[in-house]
C-alpha positions as CSV (number, residue, x, y, z in Angstrom):
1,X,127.7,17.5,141.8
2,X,130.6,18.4,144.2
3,X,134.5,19.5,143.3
4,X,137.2,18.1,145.0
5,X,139.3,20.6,147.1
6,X,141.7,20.8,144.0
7,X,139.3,23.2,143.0
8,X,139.1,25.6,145.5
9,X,140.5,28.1,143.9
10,X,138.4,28.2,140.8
11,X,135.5,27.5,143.0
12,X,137.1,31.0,145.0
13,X,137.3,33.3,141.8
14,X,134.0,32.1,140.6
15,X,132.1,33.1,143.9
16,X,134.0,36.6,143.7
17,X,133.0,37.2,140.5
18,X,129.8,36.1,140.3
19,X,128.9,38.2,143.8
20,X,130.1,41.3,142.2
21,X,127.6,40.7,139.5
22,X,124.8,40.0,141.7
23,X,126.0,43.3,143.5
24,X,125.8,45.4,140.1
25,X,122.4,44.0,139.3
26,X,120.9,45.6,142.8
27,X,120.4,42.5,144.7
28,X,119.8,42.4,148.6
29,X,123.8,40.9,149.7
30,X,121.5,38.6,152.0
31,X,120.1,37.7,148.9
32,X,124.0,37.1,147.4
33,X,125.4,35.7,150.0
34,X,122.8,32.6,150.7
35,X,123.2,32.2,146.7
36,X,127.1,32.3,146.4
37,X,126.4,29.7,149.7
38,X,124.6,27.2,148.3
39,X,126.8,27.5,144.9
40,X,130.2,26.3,147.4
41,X,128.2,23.7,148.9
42,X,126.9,22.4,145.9
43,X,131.1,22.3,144.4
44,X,132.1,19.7,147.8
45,X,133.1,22.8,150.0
46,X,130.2,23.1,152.5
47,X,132.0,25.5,155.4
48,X,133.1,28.5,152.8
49,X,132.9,31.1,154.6
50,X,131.5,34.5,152.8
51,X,131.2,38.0,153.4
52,X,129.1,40.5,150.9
53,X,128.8,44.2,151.0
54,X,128.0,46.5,148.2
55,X,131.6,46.9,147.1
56,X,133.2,43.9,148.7
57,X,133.4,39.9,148.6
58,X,135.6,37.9,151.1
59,X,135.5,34.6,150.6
60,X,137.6,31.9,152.8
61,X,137.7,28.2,151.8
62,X,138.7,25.8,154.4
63,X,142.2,24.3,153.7
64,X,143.3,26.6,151.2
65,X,145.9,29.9,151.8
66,X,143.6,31.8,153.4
67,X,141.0,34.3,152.7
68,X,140.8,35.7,149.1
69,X,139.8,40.0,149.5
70,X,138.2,41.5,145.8
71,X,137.4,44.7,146.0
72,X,134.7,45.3,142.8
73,X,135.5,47.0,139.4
74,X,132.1,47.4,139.2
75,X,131.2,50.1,142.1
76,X,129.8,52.7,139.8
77,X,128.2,50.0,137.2
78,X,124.8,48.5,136.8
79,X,123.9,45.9,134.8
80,X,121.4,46.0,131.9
81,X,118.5,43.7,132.0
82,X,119.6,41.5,129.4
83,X,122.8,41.0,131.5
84,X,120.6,40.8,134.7
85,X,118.7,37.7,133.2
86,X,122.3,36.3,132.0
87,X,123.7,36.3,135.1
88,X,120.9,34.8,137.6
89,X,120.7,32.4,134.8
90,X,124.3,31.2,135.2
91,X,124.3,31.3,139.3
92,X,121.3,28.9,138.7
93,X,123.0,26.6,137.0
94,X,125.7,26.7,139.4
95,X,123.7,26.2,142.2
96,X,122.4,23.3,140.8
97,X,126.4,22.1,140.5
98,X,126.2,22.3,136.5
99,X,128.4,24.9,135.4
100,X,132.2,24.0,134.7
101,X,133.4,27.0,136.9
102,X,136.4,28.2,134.4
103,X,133.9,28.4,131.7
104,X,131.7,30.6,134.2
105,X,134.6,32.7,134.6
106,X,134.5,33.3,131.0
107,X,131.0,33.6,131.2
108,X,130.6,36.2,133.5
109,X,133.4,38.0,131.4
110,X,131.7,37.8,128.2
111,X,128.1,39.1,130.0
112,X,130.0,42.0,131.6
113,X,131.7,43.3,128.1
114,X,128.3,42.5,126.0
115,X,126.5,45.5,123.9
116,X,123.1,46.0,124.3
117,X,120.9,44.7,122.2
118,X,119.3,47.4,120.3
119,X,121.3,50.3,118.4
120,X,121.8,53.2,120.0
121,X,119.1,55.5,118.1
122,X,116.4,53.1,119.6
123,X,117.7,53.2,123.3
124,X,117.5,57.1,122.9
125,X,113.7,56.7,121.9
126,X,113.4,54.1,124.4
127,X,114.0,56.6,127.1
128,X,112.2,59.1,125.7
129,X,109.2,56.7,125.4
130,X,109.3,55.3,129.5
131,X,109.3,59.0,130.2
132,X,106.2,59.8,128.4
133,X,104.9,57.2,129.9
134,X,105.7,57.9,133.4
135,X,104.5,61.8,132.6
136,X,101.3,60.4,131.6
137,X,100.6,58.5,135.2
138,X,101.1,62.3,136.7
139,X,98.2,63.1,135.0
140,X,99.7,66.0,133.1
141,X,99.0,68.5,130.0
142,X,99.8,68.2,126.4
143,X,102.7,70.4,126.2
144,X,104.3,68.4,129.2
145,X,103.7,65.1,126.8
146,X,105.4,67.0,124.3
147,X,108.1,68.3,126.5
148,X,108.9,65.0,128.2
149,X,109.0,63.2,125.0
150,X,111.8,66.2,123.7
151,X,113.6,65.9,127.5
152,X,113.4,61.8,127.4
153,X,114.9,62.2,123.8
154,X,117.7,64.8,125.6
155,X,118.8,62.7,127.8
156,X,119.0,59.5,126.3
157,X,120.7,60.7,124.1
158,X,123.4,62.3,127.5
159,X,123.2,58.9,128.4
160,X,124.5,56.9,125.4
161,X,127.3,58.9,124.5
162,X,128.8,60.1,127.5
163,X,130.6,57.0,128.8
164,X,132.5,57.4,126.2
165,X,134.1,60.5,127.8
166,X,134.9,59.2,131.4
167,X,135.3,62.6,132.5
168,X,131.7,63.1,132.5
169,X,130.8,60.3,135.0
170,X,131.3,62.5,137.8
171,X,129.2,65.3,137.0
172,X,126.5,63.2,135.0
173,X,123.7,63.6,137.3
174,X,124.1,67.4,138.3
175,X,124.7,68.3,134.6
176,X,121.5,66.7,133.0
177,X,119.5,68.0,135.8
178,X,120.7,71.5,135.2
179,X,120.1,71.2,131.5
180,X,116.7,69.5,132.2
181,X,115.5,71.8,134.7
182,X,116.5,75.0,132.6
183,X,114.2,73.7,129.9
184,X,111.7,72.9,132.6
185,X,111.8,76.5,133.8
186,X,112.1,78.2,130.8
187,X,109.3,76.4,129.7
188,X,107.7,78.3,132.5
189,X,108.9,81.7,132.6
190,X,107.0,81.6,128.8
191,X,103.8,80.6,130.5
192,X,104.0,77.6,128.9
193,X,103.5,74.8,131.3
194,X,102.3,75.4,135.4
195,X,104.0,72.6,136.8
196,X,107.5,72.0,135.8
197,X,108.2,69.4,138.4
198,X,106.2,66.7,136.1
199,X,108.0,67.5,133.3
200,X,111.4,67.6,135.7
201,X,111.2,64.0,137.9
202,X,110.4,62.0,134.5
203,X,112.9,62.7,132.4
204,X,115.5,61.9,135.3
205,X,114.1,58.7,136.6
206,X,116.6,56.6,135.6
207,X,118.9,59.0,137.7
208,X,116.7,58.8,141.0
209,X,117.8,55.8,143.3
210,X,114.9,54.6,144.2
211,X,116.2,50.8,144.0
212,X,119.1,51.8,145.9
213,X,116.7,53.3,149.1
214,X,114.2,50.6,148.9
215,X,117.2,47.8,148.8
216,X,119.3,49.5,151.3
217,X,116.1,49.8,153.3
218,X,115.7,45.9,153.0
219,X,118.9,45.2,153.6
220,X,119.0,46.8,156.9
221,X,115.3,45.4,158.4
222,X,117.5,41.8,157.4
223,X,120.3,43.1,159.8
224,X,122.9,43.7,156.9
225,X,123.7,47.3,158.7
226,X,126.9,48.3,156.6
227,X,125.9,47.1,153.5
228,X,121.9,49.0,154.3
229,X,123.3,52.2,155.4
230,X,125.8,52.6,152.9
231,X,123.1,52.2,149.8
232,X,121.1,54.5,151.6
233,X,124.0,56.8,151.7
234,X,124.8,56.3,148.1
235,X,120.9,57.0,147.0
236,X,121.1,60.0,149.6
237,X,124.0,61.5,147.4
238,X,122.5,61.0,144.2
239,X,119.4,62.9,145.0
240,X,121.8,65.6,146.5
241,X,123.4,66.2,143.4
242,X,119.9,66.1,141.3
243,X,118.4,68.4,143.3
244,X,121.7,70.6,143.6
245,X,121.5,70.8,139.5
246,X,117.7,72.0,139.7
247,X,117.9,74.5,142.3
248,X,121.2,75.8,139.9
249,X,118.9,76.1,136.9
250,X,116.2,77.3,139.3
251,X,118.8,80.1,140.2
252,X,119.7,80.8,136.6
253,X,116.9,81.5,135.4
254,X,115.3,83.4,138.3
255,X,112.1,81.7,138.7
256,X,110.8,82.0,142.3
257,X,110.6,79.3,144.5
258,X,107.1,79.3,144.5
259,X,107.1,78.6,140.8
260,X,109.7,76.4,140.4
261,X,108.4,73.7,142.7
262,X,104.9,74.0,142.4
263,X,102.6,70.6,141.5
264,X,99.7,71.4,139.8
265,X,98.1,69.0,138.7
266,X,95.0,69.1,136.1
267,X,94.6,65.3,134.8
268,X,92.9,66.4,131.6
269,X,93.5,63.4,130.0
270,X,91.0,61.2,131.7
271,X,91.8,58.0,133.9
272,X,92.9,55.9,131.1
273,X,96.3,58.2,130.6
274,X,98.4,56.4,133.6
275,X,97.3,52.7,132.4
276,X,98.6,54.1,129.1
277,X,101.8,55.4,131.0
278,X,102.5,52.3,132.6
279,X,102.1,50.2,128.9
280,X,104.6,52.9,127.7
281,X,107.0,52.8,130.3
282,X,107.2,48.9,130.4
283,X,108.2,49.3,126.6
284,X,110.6,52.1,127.2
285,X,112.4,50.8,129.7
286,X,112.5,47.5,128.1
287,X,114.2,48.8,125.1
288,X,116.4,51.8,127.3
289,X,117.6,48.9,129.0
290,X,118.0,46.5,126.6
291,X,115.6,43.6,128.1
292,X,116.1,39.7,127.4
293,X,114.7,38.5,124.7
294,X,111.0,37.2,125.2
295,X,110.8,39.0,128.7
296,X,108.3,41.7,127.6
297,X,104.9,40.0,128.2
298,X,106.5,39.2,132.0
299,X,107.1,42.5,132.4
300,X,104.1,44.2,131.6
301,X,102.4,41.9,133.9
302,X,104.4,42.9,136.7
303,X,104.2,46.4,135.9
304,X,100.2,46.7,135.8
305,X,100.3,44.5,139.1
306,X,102.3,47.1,140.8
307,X,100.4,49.9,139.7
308,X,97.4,48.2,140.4
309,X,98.0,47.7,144.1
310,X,99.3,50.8,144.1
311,X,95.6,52.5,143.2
312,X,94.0,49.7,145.6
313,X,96.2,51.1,148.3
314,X,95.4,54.9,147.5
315,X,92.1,54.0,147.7
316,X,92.2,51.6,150.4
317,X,94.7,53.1,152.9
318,X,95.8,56.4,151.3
319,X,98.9,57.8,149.6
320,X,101.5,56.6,152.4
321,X,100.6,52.9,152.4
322,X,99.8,52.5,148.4
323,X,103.8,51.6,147.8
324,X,103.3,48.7,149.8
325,X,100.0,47.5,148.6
326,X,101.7,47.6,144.7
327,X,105.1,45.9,145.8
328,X,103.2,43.3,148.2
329,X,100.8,42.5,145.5
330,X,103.8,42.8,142.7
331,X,106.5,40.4,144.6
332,X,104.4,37.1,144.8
333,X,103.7,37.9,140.8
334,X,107.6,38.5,140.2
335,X,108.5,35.6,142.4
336,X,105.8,33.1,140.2
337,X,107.3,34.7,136.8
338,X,110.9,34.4,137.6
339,X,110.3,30.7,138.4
340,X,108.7,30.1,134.4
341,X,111.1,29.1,131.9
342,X,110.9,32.2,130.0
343,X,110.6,34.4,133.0
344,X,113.3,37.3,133.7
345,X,114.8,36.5,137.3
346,X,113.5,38.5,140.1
347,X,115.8,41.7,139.8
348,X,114.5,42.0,136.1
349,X,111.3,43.3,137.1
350,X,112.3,44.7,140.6
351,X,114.3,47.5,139.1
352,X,111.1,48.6,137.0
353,X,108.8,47.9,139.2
354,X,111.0,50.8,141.7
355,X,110.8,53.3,139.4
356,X,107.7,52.7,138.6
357,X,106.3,53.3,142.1
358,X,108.4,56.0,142.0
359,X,110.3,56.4,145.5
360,X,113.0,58.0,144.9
361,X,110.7,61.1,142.8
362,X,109.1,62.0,146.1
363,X,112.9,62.8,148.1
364,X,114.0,64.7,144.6
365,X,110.9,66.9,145.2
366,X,111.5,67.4,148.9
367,X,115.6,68.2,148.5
368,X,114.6,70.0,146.1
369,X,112.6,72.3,148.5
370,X,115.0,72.4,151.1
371,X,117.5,73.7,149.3
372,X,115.5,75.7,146.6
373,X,114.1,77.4,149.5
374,X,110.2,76.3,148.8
375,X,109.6,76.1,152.3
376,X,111.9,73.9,155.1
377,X,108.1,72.2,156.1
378,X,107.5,71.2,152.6
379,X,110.9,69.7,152.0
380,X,110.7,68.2,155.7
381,X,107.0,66.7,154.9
382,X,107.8,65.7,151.3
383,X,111.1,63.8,152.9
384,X,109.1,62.5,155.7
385,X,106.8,61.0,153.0
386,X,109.9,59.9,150.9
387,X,111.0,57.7,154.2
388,X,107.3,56.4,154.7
389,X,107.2,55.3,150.8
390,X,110.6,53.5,150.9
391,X,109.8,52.0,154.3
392,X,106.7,50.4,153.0
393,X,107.9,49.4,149.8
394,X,110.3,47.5,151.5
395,X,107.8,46.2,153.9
396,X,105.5,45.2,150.9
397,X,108.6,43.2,149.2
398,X,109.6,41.9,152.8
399,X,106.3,40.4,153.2
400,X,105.5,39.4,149.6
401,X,108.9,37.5,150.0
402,X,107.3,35.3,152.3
403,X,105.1,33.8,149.9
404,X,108.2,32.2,148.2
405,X,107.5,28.8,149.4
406,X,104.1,28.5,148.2
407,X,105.0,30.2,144.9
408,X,107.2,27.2,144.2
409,X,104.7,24.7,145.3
410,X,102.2,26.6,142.8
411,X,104.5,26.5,140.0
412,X,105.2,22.5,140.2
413,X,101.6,21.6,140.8
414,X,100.7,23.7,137.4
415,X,103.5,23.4,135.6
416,X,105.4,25.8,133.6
417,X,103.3,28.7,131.9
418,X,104.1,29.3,127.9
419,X,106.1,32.6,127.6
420,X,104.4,35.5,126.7
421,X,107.2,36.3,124.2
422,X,108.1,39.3,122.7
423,X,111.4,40.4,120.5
């Protein structure tokens, strides 16, 4: 299907539009960019011209006034998963030269201003849920369980209703890692917990950017240097203000250094607690962030993947290298569910899969030292080790990417999969 030039402008607001959702989901802008591409060749106008970066589109169509400059509304946003699968759905459609562009317009509008799908009582236990579960793959003690679960609940709870005062944006991060960390501390001050940085990363995962590092990361090795380096920035600052907001509550309460950042860690639950975590997690974050309907099953399956190649590559290779054994075994698996009919698109399960392997924890920890004062060669090592994990994740997704080709083959010599579905 192609669009006469007529069109252009439609075909214009459409692109810019559609690339700031893309952008808001997390997607690599080399990623965007070939997409939003093949979408103006597919409308009749072959030689647009398009620039992405994080925060920008510029797109110029041949023939028309010029080039069109949107900066994003969305620079602070991300998009649910729900919305995720809603919107790769719609740029697939247009790639294929099937969408009436207006009524994308009005798509993408509709997809941007849609509620989540569960109430907001259940996202609260939703995040209190994948933070048990991400506690349990730390191999911790009852009363962290327990204390997670109360944290998860905490902050959930921060997280639901504090959009609706703006004012709190801002300060969001800082302020529940104050609140979470004086628990944390507390906790230990009464002797009852040893290692308050488990029950401290797991509450705030959702908070740490480990997406934004890894992608960033990517984005740079694909020679997108702006776009790279300012994510990297961006997930830089975030863990700045986290670990500012610990070190405070650190402060406040007056628990040495030594204390506050220790990671004990006694695994008295037995091998089978992190499978259990990762089961848990997948279903918290599925509700927390309000996943597509019939996505579940794909998601689990991606999950264990990734935290299976992560334990081959401990075991393999050692701690450094297991991020890139769990996202090189993970992205062919993403890339073969993505292409089923019932499949979330790729970012669905990226996102997850991140925080999951947990990239961004690591830097919190080593910030954390620097500026809690735990030692400047722990906090260099631990951020050493933070810039090894991201590197090789992105490595691991790099090269798993490279299996796209034969992924597609696969999936039309077998034909579509049924759906694991779950509501």
């Amino acid at each position: 299907m192609s669009t006469p030039a007529a069109a252009a402008p439609e075909l214009r607001d459409f692109l810019i539009q559609l690339g700031e959702a893309m952008n808001a989901a997390g997607d690599a802008v080399g990623d965007v960019s070939e997409r939003l591409e093949n979408i103006a060749r597919a409308y009749g106008q072959p030689h647009t011209r398009i620039s992405v970066l994080p925060t920008t589109i510029m797109v110029s169509i041949p023939g028309t006034d010029g080039a069109e400059l949107a900066m994003s509304s969305q620079v602070n946003a991300t998009l649910r998963l729900d919305q995720t699968a809603e919107v790769f759905a719609l740029a697939d459609r247009a790639e294929l030269g099937l969408l009436d562009l207006n009524q994308g317009i009005l798509e993408l509008a509709r997809i941007a201003g849609s509620a989540s799908r569960f109430k907001p009582w259940i996202i609260v236990l939703g995040h209190a849920l994948l933070t048990v579960g991400l506690i349990l793959l730390l191999r911790p003690e009852w009363l962290d369980i327990l204390g997670g679960a109360l944290l998860g609940v905490g902050v959930g709870a921060i997280k639901v209703w504090a959009p609706r005062n703006p004012s709190l944006t801002t300060i969001q991060p800082v302020l529940v890692a104050f609140l979470v960390s004086l628990v944390a501390f507390t906790a230990t001050v009464l002797g009852w917990i040893d290692s308050p940085l488990r029950l401290l990363i797991a509450p705030l995962i959702t908070f740490l950017p480990g997406g934004s590092l890894t992608t960033g990361t990517m984005d740079i090795s694909a020679g997108q240097m702006i776009s790279g380096a300012g994510r990297l920035v961006q997930g830089g600052v975030q863990l700045l203000l986290l670990a500012f907001g610990i070190v405070a509550a650190a402060e406040f309460v007056g628990l040495p250094a030594h204390q506050a950042f220790a990671d004990n860690t006694p695994g008295v639950l037995g091998p089978s607690a992190p499978w259990i975590g990762v089961l848990l997690f997948a279903i918290g974050m599925y509700v927390h962030n309000s996943g597509a309907r019939g996505t579940l099953g794909w998601m689990l399956l991606v999950l264990f993947v990734a935290y299976s190649g992560q334990v081959l590559g401990t075991v393999l290779f050692g701690g450094y290298l297991s991020g890139f054994a769990g996202a090189l075994v993970m992205t062919p698996v993403a890339l073969f569910v993505s292409k089923q009919p019932s499949g979330p698109p790729l970012m669905a399960t990226f996102m997850p899969a991140f925080w999951l392997l947990v990239p961004g924890a690591v830097g919190l920890l080593g910030v954390t030292q620097l500026l809690g004062a735990g030692g400047a060669s722990a906090g260099v090592d631990a951020l050493l080790n933070t810039a090894t994990t991201i590197v090789a994740i992105a490595l691991g997704v790099l090269v798993g990417m490279s299996t796209n080709p034969g992924i597609t083959r696969l999936v039309r010599a077998t034909g579509p999969l049924p759906g694991l579905r779950a509501r």
